[in-house]
Kinemage of the C-alpha trace (Angstrom):
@kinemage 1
@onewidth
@group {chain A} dominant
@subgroup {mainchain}
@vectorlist {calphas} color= white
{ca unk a 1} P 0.819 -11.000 -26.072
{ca unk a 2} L -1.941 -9.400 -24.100
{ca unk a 3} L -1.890 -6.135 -22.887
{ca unk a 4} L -2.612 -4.509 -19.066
{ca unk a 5} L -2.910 -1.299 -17.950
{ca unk a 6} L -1.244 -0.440 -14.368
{ca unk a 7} L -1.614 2.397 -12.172
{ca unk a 8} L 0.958 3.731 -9.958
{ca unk a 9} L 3.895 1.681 -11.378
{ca unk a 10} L 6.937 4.279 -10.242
{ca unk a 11} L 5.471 3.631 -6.928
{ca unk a 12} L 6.819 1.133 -4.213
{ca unk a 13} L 3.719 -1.867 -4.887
{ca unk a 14} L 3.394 -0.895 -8.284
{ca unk a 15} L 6.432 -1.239 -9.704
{ca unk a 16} L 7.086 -4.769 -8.488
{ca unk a 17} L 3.318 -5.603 -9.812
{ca unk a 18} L 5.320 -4.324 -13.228
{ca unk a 19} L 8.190 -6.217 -13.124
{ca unk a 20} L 6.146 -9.362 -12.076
{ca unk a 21} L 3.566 -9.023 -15.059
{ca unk a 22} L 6.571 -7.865 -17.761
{ca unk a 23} L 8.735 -11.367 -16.781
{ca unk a 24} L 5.060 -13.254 -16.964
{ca unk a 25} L 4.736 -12.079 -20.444
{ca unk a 26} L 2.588 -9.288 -20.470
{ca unk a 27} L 2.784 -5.934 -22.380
{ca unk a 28} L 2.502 -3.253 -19.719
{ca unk a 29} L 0.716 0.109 -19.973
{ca unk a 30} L 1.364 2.461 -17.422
{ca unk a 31} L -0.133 5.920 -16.200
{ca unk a 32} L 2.363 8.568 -14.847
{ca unk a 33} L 2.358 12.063 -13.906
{ca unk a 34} L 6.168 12.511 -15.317
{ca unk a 35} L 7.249 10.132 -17.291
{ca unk a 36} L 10.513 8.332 -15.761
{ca unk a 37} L 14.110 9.291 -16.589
{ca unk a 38} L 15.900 7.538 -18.738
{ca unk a 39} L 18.113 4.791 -17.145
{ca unk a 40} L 15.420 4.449 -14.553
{ca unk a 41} L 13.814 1.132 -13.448
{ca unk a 42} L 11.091 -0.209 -15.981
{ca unk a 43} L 11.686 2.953 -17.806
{ca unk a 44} L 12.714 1.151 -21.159
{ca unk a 45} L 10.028 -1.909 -20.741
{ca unk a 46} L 6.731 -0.162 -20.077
{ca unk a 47} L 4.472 1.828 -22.397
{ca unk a 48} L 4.551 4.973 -20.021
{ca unk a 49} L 1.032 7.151 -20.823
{ca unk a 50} L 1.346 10.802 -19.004
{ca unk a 51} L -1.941 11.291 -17.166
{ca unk a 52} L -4.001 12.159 -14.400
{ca unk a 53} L -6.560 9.504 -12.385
{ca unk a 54} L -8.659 12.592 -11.616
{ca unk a 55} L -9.095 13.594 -15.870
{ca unk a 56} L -11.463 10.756 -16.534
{ca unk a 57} L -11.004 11.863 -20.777
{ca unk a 58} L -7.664 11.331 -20.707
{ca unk a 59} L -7.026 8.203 -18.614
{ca unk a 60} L -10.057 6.589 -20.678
{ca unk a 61} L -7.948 6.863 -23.569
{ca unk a 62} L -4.612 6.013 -22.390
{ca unk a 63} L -6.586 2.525 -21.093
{ca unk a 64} L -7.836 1.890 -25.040
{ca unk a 65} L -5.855 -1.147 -26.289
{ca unk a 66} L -5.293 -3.215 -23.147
{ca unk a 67} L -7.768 -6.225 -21.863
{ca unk a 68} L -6.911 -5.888 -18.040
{ca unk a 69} L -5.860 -3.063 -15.432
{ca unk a 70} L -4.445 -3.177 -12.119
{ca unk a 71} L -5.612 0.222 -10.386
{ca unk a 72} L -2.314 0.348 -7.504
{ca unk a 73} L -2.071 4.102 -7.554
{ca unk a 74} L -3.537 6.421 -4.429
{ca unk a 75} L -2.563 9.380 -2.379
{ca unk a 76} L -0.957 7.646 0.309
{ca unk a 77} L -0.433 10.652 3.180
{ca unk a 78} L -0.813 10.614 7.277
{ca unk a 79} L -1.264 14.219 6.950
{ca unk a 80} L -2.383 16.889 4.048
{ca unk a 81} L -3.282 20.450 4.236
{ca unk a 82} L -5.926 20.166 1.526
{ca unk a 83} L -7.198 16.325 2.785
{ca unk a 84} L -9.876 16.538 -0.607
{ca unk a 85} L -6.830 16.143 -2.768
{ca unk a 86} L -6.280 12.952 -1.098
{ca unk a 87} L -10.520 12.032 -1.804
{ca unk a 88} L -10.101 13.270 -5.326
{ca unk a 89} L -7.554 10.876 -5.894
{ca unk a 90} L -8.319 7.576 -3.985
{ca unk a 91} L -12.008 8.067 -4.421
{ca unk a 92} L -12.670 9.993 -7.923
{ca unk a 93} L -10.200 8.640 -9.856
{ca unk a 94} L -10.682 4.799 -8.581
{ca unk a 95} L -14.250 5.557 -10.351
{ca unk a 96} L -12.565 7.269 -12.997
{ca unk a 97} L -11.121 3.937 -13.454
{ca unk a 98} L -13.586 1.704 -12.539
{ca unk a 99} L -15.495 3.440 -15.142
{ca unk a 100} L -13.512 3.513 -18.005
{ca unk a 101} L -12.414 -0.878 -17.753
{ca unk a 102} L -16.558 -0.885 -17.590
{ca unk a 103} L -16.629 0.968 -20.738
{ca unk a 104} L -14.144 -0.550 -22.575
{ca unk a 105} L -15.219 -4.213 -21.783
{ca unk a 106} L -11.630 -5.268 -20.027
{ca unk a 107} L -11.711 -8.932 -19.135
{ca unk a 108} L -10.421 -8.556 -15.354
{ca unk a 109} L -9.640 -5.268 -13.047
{ca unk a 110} L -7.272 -6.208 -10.163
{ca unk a 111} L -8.241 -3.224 -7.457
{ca unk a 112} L -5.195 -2.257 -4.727
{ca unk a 113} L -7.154 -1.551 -1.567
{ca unk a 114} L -5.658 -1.958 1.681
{ca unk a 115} L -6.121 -3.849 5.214
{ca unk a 116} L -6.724 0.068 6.320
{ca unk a 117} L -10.164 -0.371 5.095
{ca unk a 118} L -10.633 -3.452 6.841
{ca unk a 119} L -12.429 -4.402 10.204
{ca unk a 120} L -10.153 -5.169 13.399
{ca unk a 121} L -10.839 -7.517 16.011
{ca unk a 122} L -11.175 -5.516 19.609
{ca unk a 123} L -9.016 -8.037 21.273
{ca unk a 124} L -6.504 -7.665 18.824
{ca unk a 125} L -6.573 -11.617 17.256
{ca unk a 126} L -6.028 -11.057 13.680
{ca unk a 127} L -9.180 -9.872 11.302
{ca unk a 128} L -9.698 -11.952 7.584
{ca unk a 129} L -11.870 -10.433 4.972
{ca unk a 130} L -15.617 -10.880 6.246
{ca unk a 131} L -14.590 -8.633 9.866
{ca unk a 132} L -17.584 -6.357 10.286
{ca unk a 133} L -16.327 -2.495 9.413
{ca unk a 134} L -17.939 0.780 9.306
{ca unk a 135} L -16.927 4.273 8.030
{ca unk a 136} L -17.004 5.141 11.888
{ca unk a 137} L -14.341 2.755 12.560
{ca unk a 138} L -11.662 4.616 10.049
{ca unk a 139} L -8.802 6.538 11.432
{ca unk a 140} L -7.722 9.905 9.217
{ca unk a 141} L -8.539 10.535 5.557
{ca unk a 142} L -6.342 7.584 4.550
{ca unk a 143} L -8.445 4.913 5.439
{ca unk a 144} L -11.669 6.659 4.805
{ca unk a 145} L -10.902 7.635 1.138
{ca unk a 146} L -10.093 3.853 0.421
{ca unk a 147} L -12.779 3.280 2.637
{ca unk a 148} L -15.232 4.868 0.474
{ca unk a 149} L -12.893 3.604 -2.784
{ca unk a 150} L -13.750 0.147 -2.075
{ca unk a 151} L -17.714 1.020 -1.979
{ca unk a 152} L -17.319 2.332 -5.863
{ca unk a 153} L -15.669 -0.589 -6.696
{ca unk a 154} L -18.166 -2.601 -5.128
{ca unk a 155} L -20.582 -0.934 -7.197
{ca unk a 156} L -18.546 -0.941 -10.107
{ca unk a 157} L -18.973 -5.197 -9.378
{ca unk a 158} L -22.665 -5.238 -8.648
{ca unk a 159} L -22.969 -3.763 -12.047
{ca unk a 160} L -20.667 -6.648 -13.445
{ca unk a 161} L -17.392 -5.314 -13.795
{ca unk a 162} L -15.235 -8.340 -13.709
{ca unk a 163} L -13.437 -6.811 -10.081
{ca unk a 164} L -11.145 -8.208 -7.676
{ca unk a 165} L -9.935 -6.657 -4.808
{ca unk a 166} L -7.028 -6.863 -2.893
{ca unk a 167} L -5.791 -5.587 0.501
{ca unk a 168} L -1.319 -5.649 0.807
{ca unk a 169} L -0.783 -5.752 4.880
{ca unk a 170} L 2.367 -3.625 5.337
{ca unk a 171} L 4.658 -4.383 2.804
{ca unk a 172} L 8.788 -4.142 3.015
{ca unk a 173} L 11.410 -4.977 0.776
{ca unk a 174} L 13.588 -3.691 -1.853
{ca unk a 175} L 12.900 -0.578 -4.174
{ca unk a 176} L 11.143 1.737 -1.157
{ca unk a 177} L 12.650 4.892 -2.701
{ca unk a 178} L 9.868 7.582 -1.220
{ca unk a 179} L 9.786 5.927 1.402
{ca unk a 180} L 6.664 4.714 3.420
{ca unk a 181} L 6.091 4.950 6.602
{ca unk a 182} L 7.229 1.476 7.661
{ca unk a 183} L 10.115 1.952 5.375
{ca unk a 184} L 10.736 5.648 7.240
{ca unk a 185} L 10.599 2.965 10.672
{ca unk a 186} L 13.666 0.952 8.936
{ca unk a 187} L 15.969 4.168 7.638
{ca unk a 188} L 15.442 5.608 11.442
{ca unk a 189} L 15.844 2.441 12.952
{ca unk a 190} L 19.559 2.635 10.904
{ca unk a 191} L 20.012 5.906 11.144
{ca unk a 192} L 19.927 5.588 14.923
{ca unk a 193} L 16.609 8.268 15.125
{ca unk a 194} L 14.289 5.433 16.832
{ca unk a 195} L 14.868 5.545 20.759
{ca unk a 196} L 12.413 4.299 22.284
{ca unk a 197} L 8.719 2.483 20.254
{ca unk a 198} L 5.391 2.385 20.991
{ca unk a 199} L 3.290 -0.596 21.528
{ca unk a 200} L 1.914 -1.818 18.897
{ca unk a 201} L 1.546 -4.140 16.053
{ca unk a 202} L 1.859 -4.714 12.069
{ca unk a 203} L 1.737 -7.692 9.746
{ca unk a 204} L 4.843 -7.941 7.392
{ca unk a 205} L 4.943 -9.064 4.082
{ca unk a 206} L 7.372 -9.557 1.060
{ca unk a 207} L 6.670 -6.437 -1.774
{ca unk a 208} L 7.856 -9.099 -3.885
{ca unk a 209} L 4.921 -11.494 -2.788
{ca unk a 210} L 2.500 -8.337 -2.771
{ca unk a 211} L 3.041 -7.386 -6.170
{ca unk a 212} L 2.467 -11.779 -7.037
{ca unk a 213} L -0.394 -11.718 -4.910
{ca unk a 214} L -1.829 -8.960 -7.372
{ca unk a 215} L -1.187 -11.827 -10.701
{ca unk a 216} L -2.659 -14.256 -8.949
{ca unk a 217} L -5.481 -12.319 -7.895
{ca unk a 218} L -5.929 -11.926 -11.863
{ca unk a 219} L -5.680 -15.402 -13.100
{ca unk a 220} L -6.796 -16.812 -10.127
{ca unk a 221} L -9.174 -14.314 -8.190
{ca unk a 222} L -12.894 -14.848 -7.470
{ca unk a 223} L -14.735 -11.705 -9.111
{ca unk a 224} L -16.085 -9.659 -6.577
{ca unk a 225} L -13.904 -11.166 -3.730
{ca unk a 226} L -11.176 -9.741 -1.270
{ca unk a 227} L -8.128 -11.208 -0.713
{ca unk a 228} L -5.710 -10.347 2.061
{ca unk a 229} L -1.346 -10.212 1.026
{ca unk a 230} L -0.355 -10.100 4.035
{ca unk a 231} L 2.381 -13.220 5.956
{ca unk a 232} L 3.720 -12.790 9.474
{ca unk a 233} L 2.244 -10.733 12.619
{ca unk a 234} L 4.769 -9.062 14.285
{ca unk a 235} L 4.637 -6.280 17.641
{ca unk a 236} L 6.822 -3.199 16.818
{ca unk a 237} L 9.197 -4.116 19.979
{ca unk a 238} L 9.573 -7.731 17.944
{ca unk a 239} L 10.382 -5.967 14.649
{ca unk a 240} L 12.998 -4.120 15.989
{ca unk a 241} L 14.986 -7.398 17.715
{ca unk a 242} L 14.505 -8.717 13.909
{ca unk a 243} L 15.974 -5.285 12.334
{ca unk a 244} L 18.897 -5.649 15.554
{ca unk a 245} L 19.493 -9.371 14.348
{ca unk a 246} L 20.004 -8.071 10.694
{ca unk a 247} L 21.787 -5.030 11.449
{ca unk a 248} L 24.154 -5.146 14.118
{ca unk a 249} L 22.316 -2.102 15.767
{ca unk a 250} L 21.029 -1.775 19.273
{ca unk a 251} L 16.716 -1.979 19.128
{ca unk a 252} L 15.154 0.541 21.333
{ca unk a 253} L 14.572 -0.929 24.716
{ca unk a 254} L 12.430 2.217 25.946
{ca unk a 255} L 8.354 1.748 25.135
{ca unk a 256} L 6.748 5.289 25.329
{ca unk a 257} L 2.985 5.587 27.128
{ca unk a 258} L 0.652 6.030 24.447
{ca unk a 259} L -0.970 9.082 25.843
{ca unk a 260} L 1.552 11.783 26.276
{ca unk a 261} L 2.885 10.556 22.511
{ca unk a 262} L -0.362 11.590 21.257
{ca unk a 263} L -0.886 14.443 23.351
{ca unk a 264} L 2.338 15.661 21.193
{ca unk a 265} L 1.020 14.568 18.223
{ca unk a 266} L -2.344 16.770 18.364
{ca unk a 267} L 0.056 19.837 19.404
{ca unk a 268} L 2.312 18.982 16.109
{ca unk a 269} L -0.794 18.722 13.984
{ca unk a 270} L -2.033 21.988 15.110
{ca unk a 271} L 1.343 23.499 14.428
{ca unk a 272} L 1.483 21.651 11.348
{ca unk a 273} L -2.075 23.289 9.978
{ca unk a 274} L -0.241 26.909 11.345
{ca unk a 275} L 2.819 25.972 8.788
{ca unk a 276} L 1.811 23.929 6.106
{ca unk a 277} L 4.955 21.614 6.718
{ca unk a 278} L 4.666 17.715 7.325
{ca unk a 279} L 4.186 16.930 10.921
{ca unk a 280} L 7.118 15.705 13.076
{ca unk a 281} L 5.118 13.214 15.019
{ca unk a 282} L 1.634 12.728 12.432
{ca unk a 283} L -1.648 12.254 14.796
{ca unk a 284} L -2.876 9.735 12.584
{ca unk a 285} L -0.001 7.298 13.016
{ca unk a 286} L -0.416 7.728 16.549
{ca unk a 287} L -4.043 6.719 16.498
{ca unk a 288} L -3.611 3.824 14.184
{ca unk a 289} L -0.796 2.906 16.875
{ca unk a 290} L -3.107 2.095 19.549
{ca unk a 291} L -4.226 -0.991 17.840
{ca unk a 292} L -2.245 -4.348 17.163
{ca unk a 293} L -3.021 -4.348 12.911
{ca unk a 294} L -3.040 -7.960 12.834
{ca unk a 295} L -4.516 -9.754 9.513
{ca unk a 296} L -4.871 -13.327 8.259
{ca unk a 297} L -3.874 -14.186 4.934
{ca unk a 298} L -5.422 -17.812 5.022
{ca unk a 299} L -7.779 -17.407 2.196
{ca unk a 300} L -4.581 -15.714 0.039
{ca unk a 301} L -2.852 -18.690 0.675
{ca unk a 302} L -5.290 -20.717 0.240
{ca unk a 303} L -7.044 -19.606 -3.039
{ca unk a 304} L -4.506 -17.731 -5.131
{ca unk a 305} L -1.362 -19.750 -3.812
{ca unk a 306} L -0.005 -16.448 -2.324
{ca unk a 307} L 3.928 -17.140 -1.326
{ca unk a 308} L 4.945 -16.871 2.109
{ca unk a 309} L 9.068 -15.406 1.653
{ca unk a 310} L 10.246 -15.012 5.061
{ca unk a 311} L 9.807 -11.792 6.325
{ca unk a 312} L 13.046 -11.854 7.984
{ca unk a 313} L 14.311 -12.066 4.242
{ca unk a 314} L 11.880 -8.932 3.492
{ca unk a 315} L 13.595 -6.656 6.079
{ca unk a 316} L 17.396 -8.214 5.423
{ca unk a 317} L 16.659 -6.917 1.436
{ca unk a 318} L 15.194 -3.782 2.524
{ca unk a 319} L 18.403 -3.091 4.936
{ca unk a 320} L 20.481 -3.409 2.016
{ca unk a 321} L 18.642 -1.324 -0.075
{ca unk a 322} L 18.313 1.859 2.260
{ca unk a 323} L 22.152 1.135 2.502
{ca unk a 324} L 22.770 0.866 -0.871
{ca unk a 325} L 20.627 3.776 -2.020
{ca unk a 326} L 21.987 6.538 0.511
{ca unk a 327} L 19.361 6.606 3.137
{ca unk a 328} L 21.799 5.474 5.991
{ca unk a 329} L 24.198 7.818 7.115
C-alpha cells in the first residue's frame, strides 16, 4: 500500500480528497495545525502529522515516507487585517511544499489551485484553462496569492517536478462545517438572511466530484497541465429557484444595483480596518460579483473522466447537512 501526503484534510475539499484516496486504498498522511478530536471524521484513518506549511523543516519531515502529495491547504479569506499571513501561507508554504516532494523524489504532486486564478472571458461565455490572465486582472489577496502560488508551482514543473494542477469551480455539498462563502449563501438562504441577490454568476460542482477530480488528476493527469472541476453554470437568481425547489423557502425576488452594494462594502471595509472584526458586507465579494464566474470543465471530462453528479443533488445534500449540523435555525 502506497503512501500520500495531503494538505488541508480537516478542511471542506480536503477531507473528501481523504476519504476518496483512504476507500481507493491508499495510506494517508496528513498535516494539521491541531490534531482532530477523537470521534471526529477521518480522525481514526489518517496518519495526522502536527505542522505548519510556513516551517519548511518540519513539514519536510512529516512528508518523509510517502511517494505522492496533494497540497489542498490555503488561507482562504475575503478579508484579513494582516493580508501577508494570507501570502505566507498560499504562496510560501505552496513552495515549502513544492520544495520538499522535489527533494524527496515523490512520484506525482496533485496542486489545489483555483478558477480564482484563472482568466475570464469579458462577455461572460465561460473561460477553459488556456484564457489569457494577468496579475492585474486579480481581485483581493485571494486570488493574487494563488495567483502567484501557481507561478512557483510552475517553476517547481519547469524544473521537473512531476506537477499537476487543478482548479475546483465553487464547490457544495456535504461536510461544509466552517463554512465557505457559497456555503454561508445556502445557511442564509435557510436561515431566511438573503432578501434580495445580486447579479451574478458561479459554476457549481459536487465536493464529492472535486475531491475525485483530484485522484484522477493523479493517475490520470498530464504533468504540468491544468484541469478545471467544475459541472454546471448557474446565475445567483437561478441558484436560489434551485435552493426554493429543494427547500420549500421563498428565493429572493429583489436584485440589488451593483453600485450602491459596493459603495457599502468600501464603507464596511474601512470600518472593518478601524475594528479588526470580519466585514458585514466584504468588498472583495462584491467585486468578484460583478462578473458571471463561468468555467468549462470539457478537458476534466474529457481527460481524467471527471463525474458530472447533478448539482441539484450537490445543493439537496448540502441542505441536509446545514440542517442536520445546526446551522438552520
Amino acid at each position: 500500500m502506497q503512501g500520500v501526503f495531503v494538505t488541508g484534510a480537516t478542511g471542506f475539499i480536503g477531507s473528501h480528497v481523504a476519504h476518496v484516496l483512504l476507500h481507493t486504498g491508499w495510506e494517508v498522511k496528513a498535516l494539521c495545525r491541531l490534531r482532530p478530536a477523537a470521534g471526529s471524521p477521518l480522525s481514526n484513518d489518517v496518519e495526522w502529522v502536527e505542522g505548519d506549511l510556513r516551517e519548511s523543516g518540519g513539514l519536510g519531515r512529516a512528508m518523509v515516507g510517502c511517494e505522492a502529495a496533494f497540497h489542498v491547504a490555503a488561507d482562504y479569506r475575503l478579508w484579513a487585517r494582516n493580508p501577508g499571513e494570507i501570502y505566507q501561507s498560499n504562496v510560501q508554504g505552496t513552495a515549502n511544499v513544492m520544495e520538499a516532494a522535489m527533494r524527496l523524489r515523490f512520484e506525482r504532486v496533485v496542486y489545489t489551485s483555483s478558477v480564482g486564478a484563472l482568466g475570464h472571458h469579458s462577455d461572460g461565455t465561460p473561460a477553459d484553462e488556456t484564457t489569457p490572465v494577468s496579475l492585474q486582472n486579480m481581485v483581493g489577496h485571494y486570488k493574487r496569492s494563488k495567483f502567484l502560488a501557481e507561478r512557483v508551482v510552475e517553476d517547481y514543473a519547469a524544473k521537473g517536478l512531476p506537477v499537476v494542477l487543478v482548479h475546483p469551480s465553487t464547490p457544495v455539498g456535504p461536510g461544509d462545517h466552517k463554512p465557505t462563502p457559497t456555503g454561508k449563501i445556502i445557511v442564509d438562504f435557510l436561515n431566511r438572511r438573503m432578501p434580495a441577490y445580486l447579479d451574478t454568476g458561479l459554476n457549481l460542482v459536487h465536493v464529492r466530484d472535486v475531491a475525485e477530480g483530484h485522484r484522477l488528476a493523479l493517475e490520470h493527469g498530464r504533468i504540468g497541465e491544468k484541469y478545471i472541476l467544475g459541472h454546471k453554470n448557474m446565475t445567483l437568481a437561478s441558484i436560489f429557484q434551485e435552493l426554493e425547489a429543494l427547500s420549500g423557502l421563498p428565493a429572493p425576488r429583489i436584485r440589488l444595483p451593483y453600485a450602491p452594494i459596493l459603495g457599502l462594502a468600501f464603507v464596511c471595509h474601512g470600518l472593518s480596518c478601524l475594528t479588526g472584526q470580519e466585514p458585514l458586507v466584504p468588498l472583495e465579494g462584491v467585486k468578484m460579483a460583478r462578473r458571471h464566474m463561468f468555467f468549462d470543465s470539457s478537458r476534466a471530462v474529457r481527460e481524467l473522466g471527471l463525474p458530472q453528479t447533478p448539482v441539484e443533488t450537490a445543493l439537496a445534500e448540502a441542505i441536509t447537512w446545514f440542517r442536520n449540523h445546526g446551522y438552520v435555525r
